[in-house]
N, C-alpha and C positions, 0 to 999 in steps of 0.2 A: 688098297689105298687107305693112309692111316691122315685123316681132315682134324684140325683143329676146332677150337670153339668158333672162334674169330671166322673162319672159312665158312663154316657152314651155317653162323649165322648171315654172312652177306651171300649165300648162294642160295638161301631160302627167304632173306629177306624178313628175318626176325632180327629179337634185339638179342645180346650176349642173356640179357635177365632171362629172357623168358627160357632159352636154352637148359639154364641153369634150375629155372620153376620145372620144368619137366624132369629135369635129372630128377629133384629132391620128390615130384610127388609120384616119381617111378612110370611115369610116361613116356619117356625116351631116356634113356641111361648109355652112354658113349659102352661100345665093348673095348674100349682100352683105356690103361692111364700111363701117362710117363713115368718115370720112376719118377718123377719129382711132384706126381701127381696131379698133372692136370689132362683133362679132359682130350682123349681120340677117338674120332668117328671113322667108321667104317662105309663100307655103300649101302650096309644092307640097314645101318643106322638111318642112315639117308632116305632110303625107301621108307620106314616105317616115319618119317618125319612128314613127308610128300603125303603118307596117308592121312595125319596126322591134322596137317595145316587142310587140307581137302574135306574133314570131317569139321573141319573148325569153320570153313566158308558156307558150309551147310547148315551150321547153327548149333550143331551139338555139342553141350560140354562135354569137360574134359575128362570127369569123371566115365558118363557113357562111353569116348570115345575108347578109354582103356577097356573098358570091357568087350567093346569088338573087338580091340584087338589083341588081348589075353585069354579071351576066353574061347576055345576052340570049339564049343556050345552053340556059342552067339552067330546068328545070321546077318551079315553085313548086310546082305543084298535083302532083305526082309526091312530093316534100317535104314537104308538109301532109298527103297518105296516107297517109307510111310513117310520119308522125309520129302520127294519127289512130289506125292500127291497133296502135300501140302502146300509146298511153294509152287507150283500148277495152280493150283486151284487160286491162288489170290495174286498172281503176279500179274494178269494183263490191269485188274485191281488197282494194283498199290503202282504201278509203272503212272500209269493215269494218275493216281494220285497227289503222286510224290513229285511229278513235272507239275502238276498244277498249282501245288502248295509253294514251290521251289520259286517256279518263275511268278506266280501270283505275288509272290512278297516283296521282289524284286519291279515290277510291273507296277506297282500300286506304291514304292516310294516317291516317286515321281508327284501325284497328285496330291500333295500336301500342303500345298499353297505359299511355298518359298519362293523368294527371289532366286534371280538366276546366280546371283555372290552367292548367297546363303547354302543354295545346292550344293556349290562347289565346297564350301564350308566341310558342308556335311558328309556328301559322298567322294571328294573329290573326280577324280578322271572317271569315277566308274558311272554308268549310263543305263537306269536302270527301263527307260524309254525304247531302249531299243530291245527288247523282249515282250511289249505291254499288247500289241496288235496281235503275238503270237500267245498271249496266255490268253487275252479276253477271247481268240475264238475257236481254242479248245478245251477251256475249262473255265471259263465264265460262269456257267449254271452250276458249279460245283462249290459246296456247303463252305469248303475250306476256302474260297476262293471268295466267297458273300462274307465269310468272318473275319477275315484276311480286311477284306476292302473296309468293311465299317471302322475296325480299330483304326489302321493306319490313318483313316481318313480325320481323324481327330489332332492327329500327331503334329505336333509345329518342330519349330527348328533344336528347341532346346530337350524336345523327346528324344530326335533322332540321334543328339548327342548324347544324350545319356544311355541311348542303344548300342550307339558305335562304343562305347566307354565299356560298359560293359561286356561286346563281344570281343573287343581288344583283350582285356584284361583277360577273359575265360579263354583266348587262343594263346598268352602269353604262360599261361600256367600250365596249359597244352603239353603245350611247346617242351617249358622244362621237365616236365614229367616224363618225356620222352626221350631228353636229352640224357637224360639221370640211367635209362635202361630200365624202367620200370615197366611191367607186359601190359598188351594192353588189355589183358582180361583180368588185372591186378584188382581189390577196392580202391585204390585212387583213380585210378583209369576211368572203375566204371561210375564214380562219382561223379568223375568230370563232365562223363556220358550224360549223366543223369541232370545235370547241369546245365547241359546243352538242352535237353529234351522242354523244360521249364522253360527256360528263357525263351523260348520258342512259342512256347503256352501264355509265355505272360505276355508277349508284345505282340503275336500275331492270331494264330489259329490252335484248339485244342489240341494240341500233339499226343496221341495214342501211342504206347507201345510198338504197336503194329505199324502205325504212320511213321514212325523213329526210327525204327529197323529198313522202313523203306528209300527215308532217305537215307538210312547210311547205307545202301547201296546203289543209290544213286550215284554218292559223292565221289566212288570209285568205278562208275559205266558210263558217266558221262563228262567229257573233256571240261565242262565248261563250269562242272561245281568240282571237278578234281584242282584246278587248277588254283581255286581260291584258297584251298588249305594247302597246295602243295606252296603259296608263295610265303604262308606263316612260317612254315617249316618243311623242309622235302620227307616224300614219306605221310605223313599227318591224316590227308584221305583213306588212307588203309590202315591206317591204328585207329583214327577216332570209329573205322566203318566196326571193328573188331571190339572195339569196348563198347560200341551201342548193342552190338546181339549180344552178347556178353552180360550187358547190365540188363537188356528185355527179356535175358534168359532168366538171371538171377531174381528179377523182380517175379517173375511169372512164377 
């Protein structure tokens, strides 16, 4: 079977760009071309892509991943351990974590001393009340959850708009960055990343590398923070989750 570009990026769920970044940096190279020279995938393309994207939800650049899989040297399963005992060892961690930082920030908009117009002002339909019973009594006692609470508790009505303003704007630049087909382990991508990670720092709780990574995999395991970037743009929870390890790779 002879896949176009277009095919196999909607059957793998990338963008045409990044398709095309893997040709040029000789990561995935189609075994055919038309005479008119575009781009045909094969199955066994396909398979080395599936490994590809699976090394990539692991955390490994793109650099490493070529060498697992060029180098007939290289031990995958030695590489999938030392990657395994890592994310083991901090995931019951950061799962806690990243729920409690999530809905902590969500939970604690609420107590900022608006009117009930003003709320709507601000947050409109969204209800951040109804998550606050479930953050304070399992992650109450936690650091992110005490730093979270003291800031916002300052915040009046004219903070939260200049919060909303800003996470608008940084989801509307998202947005188009995505639109354009730019990867999302591009430098814009992971600026954007990086972007997010700050703004996050500035208005709420220190956001760690570590913490970053954890919520971008949150934003893709659980329904109810996929759902807020999938309504800015569809798609958006699994690019912005892939520019955050991305950009926590590159910084590291």
């Amino acid at each position: 079977m002879a896949y176009t570009v277009g095919q196999v990026a909607r059957a793998a769920r990338v963008t045409v760009r990044t398709l095309h970044h893997y040709d040029e940096i000789g990561l995935l190279s189609p075994s055919g071309r038309t005479p008119a020279g575009y781009r045909r995938y094969c199955d066994a393309d396909l398979e080395r892509l599936q490994l590809v994207r699976a090394y990539r939800e692991l955390g490994f650049p793109l650099e490493e991943i070529a060498t697992i899989l060029d180098d007939p040297q290289a031990d995958p399963v030695a590489h999938l351990r030392r990657q395994h005992e890592l994310l083991t060892g901090r995931i019951g961690k950061l799962q806690e974590m990243v729920a409690a930082i999530e809905l902590a920030m969500e939970a604690r908009r609420m107590n900022i001393g608006l009117t009930p117009q003003e709320r709507f002002e601000v947050f409109g339909d969204f209800d951040p009340e109804a998550h606050a019973e479930e953050a304070e009594r399992r992650w109450g006692g936690t650091e992110a959850y005490r730093q979270s609470a003291e800031r916002v508790g300052r915040y009046g009505k004219e903070d939260w708009q200049r919060n909303r303003a800003e996470n608008e704007d940084w989801g509307r630049r998202l947005a188009e960055l995505m639109a354009s087909g730019v990867p999302a382990d591009s430098p814009e991508a992971m600026s954007l990343a990086e972007e997010h990670r700050r703004l996050i720092s500035r208005w709420f709780y220190d956001c760690s590398y570590e913490i970053h990574t954890g919520l971008a995999d949150m934003y893709v395991a659980d329904p109810r923070f996929t759902a807020y970037y999938e309504r800015i743009r569809p798609g958006m929870a699994a690019y912005l989750n892939e520019a955050i390890h991305a950009n926590a790779i590159n910084r590291a």
